[in-house]
C-alpha positions as a printed Julia matrix, in Angstrom:
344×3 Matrix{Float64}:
 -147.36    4.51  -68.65
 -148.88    1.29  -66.93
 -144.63    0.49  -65.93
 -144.39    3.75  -64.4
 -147.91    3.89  -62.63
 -147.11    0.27  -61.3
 -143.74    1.12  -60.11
 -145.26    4.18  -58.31
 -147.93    2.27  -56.1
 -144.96   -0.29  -55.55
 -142.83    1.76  -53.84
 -144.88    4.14  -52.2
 -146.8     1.56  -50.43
 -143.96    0.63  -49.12
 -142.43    4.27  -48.33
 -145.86    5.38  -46.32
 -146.9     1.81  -44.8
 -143.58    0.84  -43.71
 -141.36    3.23  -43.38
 -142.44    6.79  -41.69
 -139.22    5.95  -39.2
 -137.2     6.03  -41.98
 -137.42    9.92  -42.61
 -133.74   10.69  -40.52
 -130.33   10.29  -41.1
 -128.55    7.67  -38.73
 -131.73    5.01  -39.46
 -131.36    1.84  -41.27
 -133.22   -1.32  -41.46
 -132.86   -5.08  -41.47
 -134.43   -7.73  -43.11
 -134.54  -11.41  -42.88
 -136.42  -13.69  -45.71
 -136.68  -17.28  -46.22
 -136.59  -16.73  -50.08
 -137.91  -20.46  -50.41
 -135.62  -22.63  -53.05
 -133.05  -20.55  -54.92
 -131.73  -22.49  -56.67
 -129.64  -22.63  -60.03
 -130.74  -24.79  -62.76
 -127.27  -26.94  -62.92
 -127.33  -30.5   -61.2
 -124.99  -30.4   -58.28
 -124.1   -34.21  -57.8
 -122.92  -33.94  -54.05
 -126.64  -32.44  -53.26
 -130.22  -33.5   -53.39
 -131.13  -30.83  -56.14
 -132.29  -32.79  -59.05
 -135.94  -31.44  -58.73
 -134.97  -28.05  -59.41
 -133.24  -28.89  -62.52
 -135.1   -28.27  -65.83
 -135.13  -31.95  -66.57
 -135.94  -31.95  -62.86
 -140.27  -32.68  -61.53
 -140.25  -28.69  -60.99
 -138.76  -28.29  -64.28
 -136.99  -25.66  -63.21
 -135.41  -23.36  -66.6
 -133.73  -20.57  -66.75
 -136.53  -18.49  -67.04
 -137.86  -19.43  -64.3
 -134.69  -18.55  -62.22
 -134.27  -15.43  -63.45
 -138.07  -14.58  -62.87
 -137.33  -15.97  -59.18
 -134.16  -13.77  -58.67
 -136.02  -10.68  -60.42
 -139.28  -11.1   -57.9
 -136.13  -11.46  -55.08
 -135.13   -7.6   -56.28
 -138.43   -6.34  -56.43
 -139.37   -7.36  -52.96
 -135.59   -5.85  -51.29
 -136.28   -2.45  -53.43
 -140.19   -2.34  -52.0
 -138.31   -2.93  -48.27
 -136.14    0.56  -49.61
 -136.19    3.57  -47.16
 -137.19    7.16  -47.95
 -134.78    9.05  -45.58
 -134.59   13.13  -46.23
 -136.29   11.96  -49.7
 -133.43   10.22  -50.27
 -134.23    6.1   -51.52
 -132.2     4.06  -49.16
 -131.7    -0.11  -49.66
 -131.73   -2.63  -46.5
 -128.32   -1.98  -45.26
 -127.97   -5.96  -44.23
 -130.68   -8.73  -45.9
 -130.12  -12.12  -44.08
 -131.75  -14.8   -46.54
 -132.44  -18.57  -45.94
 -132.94  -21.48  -48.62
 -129.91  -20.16  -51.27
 -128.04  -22.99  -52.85
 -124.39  -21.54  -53.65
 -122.55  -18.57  -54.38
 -123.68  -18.62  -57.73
 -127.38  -17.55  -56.68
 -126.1   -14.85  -54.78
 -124.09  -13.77  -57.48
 -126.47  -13.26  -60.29
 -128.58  -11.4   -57.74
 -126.4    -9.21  -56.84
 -125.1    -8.6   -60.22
 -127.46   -9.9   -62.61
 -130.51   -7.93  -61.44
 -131.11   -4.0   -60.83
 -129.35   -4.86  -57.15
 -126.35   -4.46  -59.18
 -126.76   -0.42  -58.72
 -126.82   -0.65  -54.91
 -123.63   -2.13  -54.09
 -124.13   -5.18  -52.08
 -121.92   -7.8   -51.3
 -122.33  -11.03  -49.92
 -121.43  -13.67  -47.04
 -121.79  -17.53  -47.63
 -120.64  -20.76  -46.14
 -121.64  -23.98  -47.62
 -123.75  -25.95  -45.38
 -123.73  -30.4   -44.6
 -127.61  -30.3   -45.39
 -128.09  -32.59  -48.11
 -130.86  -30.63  -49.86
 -128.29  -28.06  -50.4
 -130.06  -25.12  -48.69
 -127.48  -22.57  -46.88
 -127.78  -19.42  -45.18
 -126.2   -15.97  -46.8
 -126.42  -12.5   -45.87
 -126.55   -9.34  -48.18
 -125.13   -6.17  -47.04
 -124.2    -2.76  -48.79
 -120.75   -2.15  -49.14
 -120.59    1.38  -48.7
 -122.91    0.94  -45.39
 -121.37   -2.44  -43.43
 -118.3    -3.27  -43.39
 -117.85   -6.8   -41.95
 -114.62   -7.48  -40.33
 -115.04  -11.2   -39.46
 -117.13  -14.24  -40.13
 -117.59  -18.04  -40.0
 -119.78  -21.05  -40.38
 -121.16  -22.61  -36.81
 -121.45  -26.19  -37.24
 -124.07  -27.74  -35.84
 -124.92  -30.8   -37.63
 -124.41  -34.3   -35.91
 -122.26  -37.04  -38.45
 -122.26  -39.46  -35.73
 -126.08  -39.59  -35.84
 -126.5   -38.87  -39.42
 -127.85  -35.51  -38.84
 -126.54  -32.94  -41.46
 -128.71  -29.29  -40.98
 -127.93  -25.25  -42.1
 -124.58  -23.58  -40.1
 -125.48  -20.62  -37.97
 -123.65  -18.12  -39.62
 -121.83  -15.35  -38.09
 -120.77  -12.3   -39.1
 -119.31   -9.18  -37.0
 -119.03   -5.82  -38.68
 -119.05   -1.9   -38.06
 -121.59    0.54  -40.07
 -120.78    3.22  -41.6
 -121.99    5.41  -38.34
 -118.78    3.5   -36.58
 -121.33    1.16  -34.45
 -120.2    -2.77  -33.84
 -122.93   -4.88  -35.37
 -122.84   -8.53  -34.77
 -125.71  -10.19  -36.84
 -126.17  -14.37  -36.18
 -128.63  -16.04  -39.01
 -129.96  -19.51  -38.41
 -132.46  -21.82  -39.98
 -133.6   -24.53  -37.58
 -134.97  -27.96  -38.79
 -138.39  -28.28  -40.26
 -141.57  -29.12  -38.38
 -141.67  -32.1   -40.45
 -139.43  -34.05  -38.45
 -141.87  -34.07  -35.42
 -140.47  -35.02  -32.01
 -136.91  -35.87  -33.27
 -136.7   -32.29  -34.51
 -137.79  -30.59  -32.01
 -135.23  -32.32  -30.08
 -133.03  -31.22  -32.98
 -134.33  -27.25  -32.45
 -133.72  -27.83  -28.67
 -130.41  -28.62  -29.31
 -129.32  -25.79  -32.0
 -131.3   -23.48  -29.31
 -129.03  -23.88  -27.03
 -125.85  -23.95  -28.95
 -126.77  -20.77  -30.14
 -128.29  -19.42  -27.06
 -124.17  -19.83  -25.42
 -122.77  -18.45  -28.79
 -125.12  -14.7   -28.11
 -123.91  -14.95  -24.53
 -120.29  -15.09  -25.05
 -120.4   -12.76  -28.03
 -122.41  -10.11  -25.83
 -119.29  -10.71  -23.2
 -116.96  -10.04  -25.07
 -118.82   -6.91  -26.92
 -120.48   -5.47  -23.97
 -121.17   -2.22  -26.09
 -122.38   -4.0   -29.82
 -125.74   -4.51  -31.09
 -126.32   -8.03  -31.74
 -128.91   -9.33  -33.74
 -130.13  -12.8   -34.26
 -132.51  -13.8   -37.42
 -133.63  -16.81  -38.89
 -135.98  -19.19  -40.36
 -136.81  -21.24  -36.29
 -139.43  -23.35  -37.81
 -141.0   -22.23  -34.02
 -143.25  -19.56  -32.65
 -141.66  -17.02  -30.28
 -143.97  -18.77  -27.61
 -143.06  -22.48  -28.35
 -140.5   -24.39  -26.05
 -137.62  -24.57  -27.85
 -137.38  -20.53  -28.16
 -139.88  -19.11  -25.29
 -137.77  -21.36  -22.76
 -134.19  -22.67  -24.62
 -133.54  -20.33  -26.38
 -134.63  -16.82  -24.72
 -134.3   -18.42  -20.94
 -137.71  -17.19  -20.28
 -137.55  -13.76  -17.63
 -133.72  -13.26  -18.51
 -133.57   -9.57  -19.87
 -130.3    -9.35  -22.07
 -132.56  -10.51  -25.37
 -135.69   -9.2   -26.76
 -137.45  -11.05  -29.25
 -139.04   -8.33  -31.47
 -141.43  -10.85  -33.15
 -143.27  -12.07  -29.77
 -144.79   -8.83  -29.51
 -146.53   -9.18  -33.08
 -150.62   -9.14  -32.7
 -152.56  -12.06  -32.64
 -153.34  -13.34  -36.5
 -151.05  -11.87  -38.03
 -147.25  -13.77  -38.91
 -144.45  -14.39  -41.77
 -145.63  -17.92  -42.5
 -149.58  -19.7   -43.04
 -149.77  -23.37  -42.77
 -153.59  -25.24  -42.76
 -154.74  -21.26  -42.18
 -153.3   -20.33  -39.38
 -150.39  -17.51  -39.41
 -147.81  -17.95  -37.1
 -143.9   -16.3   -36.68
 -141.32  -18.8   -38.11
 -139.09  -16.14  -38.88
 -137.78  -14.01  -35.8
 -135.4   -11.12  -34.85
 -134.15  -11.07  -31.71
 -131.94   -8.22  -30.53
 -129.84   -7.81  -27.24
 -130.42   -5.25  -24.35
 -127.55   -3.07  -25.65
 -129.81   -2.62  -28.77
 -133.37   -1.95  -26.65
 -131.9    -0.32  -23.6
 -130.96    3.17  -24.63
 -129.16    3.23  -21.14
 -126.88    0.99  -22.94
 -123.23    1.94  -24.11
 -124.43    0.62  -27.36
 -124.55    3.98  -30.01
 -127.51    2.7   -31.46
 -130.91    1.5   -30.58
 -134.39   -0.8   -32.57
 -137.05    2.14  -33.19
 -140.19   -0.17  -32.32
 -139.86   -2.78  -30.07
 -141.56   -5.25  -32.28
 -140.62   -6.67  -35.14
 -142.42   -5.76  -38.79
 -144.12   -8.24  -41.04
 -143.71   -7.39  -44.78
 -146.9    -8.02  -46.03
 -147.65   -6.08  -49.5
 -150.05   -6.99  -51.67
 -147.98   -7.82  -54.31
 -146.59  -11.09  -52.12
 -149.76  -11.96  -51.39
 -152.46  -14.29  -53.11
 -156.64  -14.53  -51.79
 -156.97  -17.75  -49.24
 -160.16  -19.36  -51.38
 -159.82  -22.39  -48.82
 -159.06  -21.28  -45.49
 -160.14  -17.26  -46.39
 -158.2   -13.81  -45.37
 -154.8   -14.08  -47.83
 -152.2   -16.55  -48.03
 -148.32  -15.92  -49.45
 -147.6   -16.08  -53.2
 -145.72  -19.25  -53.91
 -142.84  -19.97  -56.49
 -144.44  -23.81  -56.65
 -147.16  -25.41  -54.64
 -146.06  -28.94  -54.29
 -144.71  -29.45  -58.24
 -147.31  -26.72  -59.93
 -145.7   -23.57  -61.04
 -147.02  -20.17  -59.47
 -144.48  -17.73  -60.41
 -144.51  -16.56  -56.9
 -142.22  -14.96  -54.05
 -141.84  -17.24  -51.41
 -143.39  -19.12  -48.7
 -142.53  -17.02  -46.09
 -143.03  -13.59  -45.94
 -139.92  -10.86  -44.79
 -139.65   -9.76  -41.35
 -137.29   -6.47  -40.92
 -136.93   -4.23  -38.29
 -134.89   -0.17  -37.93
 -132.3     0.84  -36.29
 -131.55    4.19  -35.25
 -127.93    5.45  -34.35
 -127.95    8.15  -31.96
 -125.52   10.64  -30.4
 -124.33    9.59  -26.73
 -121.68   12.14  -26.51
């Protein structure tokens, strides 16, 4: 009785707070999550991964991996869809911080995601932690038709980071969606990486120009992990080209106090959408259009732990520094909806 009152409050908290555009046919959403470390237990000798080892400082065993990947399900089936009472899954899930295909692989098939019939999309990356990008995506609802690894890591300098990954795909409503997930470097490389974000910035900036060229009519949608507020150089002015119009980024418009990520008590957005015109401008050829022109913050309770040092809440951890919480992640998902509509 306690399962099934439990799993009731989980998913309608999610249905009524979250998702009351998600009543109609032709709606589906996106989510991005930095899932924070997933990692396998096995030592991988060409990557720094020994902590997350069980002989590792985080001793990190198999049940704590498969309590990491199950609290990964839980989270993508609370981000679920009620459309025409029907339950609906995130059609695409981009997801920062996964070690290999093996990660991915026991998600998708060693969890309850299993029943939903999601596929996945991974490059390995040159960052010597180990830590790639991957993106999810329902079979039966995304079909992706291309995709590749961006390098953008430096050898010359020494400077080995995440690959943008690309991927370019048609729904099953016959729209051309082009989805582009990145994870910048880390704050903690002060001035050298934001010279670092600068540069990645820009490289991708030129890569969502020439892709909305050459698919005037698709919806393109950029997600990632920026390590940057929407409002900080290195986005607000490299990356966006502050005053152009062909990119909206859905997470600037998010109200004061409120973000994905918490650092010394203060919330900020890390993690970003950004969409093009075609996707905002329902003037555009594009068949489909965002619903809210802001991005959403996923913030149930259940990923969410009391603040007892800076007060308000703060995210629910897997580790802080080497201690053991049994958590979520450090970050929190961002996701936004997308509605296809009829332009005949």
């Amino acid at each position: 009785m306690y399962k099934i009152c439990f799993l009731t409050f989980f998913f309608s908290f999610s249905f009524e707070s979250y998702c009351q555009s998600g009543r109609e046919e032709g709606c589906y959403r996106l989510v991005f999550w930095n899932v924070e470390n997933l990692f396998d237990i096995w030592d991988d000798t060409t990557k720094n991964d020994d902590d997350f080892t069980p002989r590792g400082e985080n001793h990190w065993t198999k049940e704590r991996y498969t309590h990491k990947l199950t609290n990964i399900y839980k989270t993508l089936a609370a981000l679920g869809q009620h459309k025409n009472e029907r339950f609906d899954m995130p059609w695409i899930v981009g997801m920062a911080e996964v070690e290999n295909d093996k990660v991915l692989r026991d998600l998708c098939s060693g969890t309850p995601l299993r029943r939903h019939n999601y596929g996945y999309i991974h490059f390995e990356s040159p960052d010597k932690r180990g830590i790639d990008n991957a993106i999810l995506y329902r079979k039966d609802k995304y079909r992706p038709l291309y995709s590749k690894a961006i390098n953008v890591s430096d050898s010359t300098k020494d400077y080995y980071t995440r690959d943008i990954l690309l991927v370019n795909g048609v729904t099953s409503y016959g729209d051309t969606l082009i989805v582009l997930e990145n994870h910048f470097p880390s704050k903690r490389g002060g001035a050298a990486a934001v010279l670092q974000r600068q540069e990645l910035a820009s490289i991708l900036r030129y890569t969502m120009d020439t892709l909305l060229e050459a698919h005037p009519c698709a919806g393109i949608v950029v997600m990632g992990d920026f390590n940057a507020s929407p409002d900080e150089p290195e986005i607000a002015k490299t990356l966006m080209k502050r005053g152009n119009k062909d990119y909206l980024n859905l997470m600037s418009m998010v109200e004061s106090g409120r973000g994905s990520h918490k650092y010394q008590g203060n919330w900020s957005c890390l993690d970003q959408i950004i969409v093009s015109s075609t996707l905002w401008d329902t003037t555009s050829c594009a068949k489909m259009h965002v619903i809210q022109h802001s991005g959403q913050i996923f913030d149930a309770p259940f990923l969410l732990l009391d603040d007892e040092r800076y007060m308000g809440k703060k995210v629910f951890r897997t580790y802080i520094a080497m201690k053991y919480q049994g958590g979520y992640s450090d970050h929190l998902p961002v996701f936004i909806d997308i509605k296809t509509v009829n332009k005949n």
